[in-house]
C-alpha positions in Angstrom: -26.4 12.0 -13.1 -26.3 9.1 -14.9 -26.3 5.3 -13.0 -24.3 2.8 -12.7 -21.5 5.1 -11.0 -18.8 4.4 -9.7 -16.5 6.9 -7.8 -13.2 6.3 -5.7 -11.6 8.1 -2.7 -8.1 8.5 -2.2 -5.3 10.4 -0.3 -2.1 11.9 0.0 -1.6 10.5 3.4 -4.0 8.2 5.9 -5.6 10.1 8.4 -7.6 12.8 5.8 -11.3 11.4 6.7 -11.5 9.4 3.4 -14.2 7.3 5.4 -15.7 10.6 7.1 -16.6 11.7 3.5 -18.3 7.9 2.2 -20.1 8.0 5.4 -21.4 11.5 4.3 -21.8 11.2 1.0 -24.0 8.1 1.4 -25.7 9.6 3.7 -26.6 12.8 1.2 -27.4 10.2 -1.7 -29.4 8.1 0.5 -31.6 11.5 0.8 -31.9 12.5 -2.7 -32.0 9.3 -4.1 -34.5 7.0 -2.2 -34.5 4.0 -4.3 -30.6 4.0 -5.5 -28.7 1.2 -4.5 -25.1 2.1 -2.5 -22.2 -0.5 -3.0 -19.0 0.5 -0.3 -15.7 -1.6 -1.3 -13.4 -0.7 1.4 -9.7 -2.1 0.3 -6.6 -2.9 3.6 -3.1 -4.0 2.9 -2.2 -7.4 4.1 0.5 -9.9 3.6 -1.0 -13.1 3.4 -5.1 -12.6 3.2 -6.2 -12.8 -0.3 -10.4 -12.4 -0.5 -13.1 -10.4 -0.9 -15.7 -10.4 1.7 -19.2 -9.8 2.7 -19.4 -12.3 5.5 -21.6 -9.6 8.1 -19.7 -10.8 11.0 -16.5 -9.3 9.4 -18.3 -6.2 7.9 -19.8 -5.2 10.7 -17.4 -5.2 13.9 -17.8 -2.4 15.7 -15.2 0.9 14.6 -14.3 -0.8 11.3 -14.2 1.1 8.1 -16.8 -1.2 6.9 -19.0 -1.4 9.7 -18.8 2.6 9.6 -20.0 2.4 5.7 -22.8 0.0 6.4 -24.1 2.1 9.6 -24.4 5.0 7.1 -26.5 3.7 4.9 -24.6 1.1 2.4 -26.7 -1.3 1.1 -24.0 -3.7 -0.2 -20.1 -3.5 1.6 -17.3 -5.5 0.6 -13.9 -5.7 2.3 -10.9 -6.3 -0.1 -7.7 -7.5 1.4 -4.4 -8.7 -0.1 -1.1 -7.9 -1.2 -0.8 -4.9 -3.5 0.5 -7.9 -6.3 -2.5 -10.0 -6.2 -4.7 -6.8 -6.3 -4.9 -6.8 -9.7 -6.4 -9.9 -9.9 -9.0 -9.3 -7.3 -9.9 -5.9 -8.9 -10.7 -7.9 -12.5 -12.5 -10.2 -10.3 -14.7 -7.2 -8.8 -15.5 -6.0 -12.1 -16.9 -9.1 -13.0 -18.7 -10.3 -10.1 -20.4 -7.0 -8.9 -22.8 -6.3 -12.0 -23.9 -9.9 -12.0 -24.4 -10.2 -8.0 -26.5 -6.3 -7.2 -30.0 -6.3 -7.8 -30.7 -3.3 -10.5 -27.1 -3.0 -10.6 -28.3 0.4 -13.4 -29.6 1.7 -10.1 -26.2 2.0 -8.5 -23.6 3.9 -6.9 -20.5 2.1 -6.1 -17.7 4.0 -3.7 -14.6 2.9 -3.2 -12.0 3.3 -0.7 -8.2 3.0 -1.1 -5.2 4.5 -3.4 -4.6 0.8 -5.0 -8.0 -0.5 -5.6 -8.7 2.7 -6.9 -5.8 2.5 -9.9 -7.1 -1.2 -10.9 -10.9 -0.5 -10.5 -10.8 2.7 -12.6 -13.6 4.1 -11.2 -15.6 6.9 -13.4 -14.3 9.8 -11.0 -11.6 10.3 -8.7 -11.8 12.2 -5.8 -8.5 12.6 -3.6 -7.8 14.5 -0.5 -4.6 16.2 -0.9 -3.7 17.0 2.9 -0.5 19.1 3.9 1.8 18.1 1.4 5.2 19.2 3.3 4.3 15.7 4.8 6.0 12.5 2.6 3.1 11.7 0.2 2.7 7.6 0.0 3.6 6.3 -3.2 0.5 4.5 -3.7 -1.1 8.6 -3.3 1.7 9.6 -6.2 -0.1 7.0 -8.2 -3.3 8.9 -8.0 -2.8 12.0 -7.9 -2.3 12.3 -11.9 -5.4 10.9 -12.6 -7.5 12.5 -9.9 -10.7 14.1 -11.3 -11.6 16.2 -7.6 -8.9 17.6 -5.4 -10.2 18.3 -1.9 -7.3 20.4 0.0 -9.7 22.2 2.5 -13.4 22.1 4.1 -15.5 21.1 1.9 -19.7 20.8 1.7 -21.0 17.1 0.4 -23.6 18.6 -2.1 -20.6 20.8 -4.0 -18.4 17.6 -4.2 -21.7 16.0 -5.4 -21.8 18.7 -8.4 -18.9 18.4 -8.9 -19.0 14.4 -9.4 -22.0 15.6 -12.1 -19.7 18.0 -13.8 -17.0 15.1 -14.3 -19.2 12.5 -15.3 -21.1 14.6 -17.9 -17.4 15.6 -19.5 -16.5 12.1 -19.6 -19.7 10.5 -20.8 -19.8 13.4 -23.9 -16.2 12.7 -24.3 -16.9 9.2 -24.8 -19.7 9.3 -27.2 -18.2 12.0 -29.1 -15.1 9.8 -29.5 -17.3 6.7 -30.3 -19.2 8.3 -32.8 -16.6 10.1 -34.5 -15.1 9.8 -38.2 -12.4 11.1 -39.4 -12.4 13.8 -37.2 -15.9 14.9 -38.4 -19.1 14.4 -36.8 -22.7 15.2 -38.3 -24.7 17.9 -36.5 -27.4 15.4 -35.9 -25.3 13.1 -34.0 -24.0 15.7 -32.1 -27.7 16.5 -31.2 -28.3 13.0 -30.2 -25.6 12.9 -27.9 -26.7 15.8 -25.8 -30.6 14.5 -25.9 -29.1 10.7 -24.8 -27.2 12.4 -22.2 -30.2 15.2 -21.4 -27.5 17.8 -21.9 -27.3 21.3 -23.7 -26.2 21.3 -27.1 -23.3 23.6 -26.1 -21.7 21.1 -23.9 -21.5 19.4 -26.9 -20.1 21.6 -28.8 -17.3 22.4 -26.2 -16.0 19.1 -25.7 -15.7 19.0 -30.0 -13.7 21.8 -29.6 -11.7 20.2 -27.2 -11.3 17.3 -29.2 -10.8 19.5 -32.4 -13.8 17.3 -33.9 -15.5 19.1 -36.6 -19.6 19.3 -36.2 -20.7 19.7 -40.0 -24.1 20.2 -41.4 -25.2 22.0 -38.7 -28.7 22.8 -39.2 -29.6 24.4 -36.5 -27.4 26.7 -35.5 -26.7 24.8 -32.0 -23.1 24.4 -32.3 
């Protein structure tokens, strides 16, 4: 796994234990990781409130989403509200504020909370709890659902959602590179190396997201693609 990253949690529906799962999850983290630094963004509807906050007082009343995040283990919580049309503006405004304001912000996990935040943030994986879909989907879920990287439609176990998270973030990250690095639809053999050493990777997951791509790996030397 490779820090900062950031992952969102959305739904079909309220009422799937999006929060149940952040309170888990930073509790599993908080294990395996002991010095990574948890950021919780928890994002409500409203008519008229426009701010971001991490005023404690707020955070923390007792039964909140936020004060649940925090009790869990969350070393930073912010709480987003506005209408969905100045959302947009807030979410540029996260980006900008939250690498400049978190301590060893390369140390970090940020989790996020709500179909709408989620779709401005762009967070590096999606997870999204699909629920009983006989029930009217929300429109802001619809919005989602295409891009979700993790479908959760049953029970699930924190540390295979956790692997999964990995999985995604290592296709992405080779994707990326590969991407970056490419000419022409070529790429040398020893760039292609690089990229898996960078990303502490085997070769061969390289060489399947080429393929993918239809990038051509020439000059190999080694054999490895």
């Amino acid at each position: 796994m490779i820090f900062p990253l950031s992952i969102g949690v959305t739904s079909s529906i309220s009422g799937l234990g999006k929060t149940t799962f952040i309170e888990n999850f930073i509790r599993f983290v908080k294990r395996r990781y002991k010095n990574l630094i948890i950021v919780a963004i928890k994002y409500t509807k409203t008519n008229q409130i426009t701010r971001i906050t991490k005023n404690s007082e707020l955070i923390e009343q007792f039964g909140k989403d936020t004060e649940r995040m925090k009790r869990a283990g969350a070393d930073y919580v912010y709480w987003v509200q506005s209408p969905r049309k100045e959302l947009e503006i807030l979410s540029e405004r996260l980006k900008h504020e939250l690498p400049l304001s978190i301590p060893s912000f390369r140390e970090t996990i940020i989790i996020m909370e709500g179909n709408s935040l989620v779709r401005f943030m762009q967070p590096d994986v999606i997870i999204f709890f699909k629920g009983d879909m006989t029930e009217q989907i929300k429109p802001s879920g619809k919005d989602v659902l295409d891009i979700a990287d993790i479908i959760i439609e049953k029970d699930y176990k924190v540390e295979e959602i956790m692997s999964k998270i990995e999985e995604v973030q290592q296709k992405k990250l080779i994707e990326k590179l590969l991407k970056e690095r490419t000419n022409d639809g070529r790429i040398s053999c020893s760039e292609a190396r690089k990229i898996a050493e960078e990303l502490r990777v085997p070769y061969i997951e390289v060489g399947r997201m080429a393929n993918e791509l239809k990038i051509k790996i020439k000059k190999c030397e080694l054999g490895c693609f």
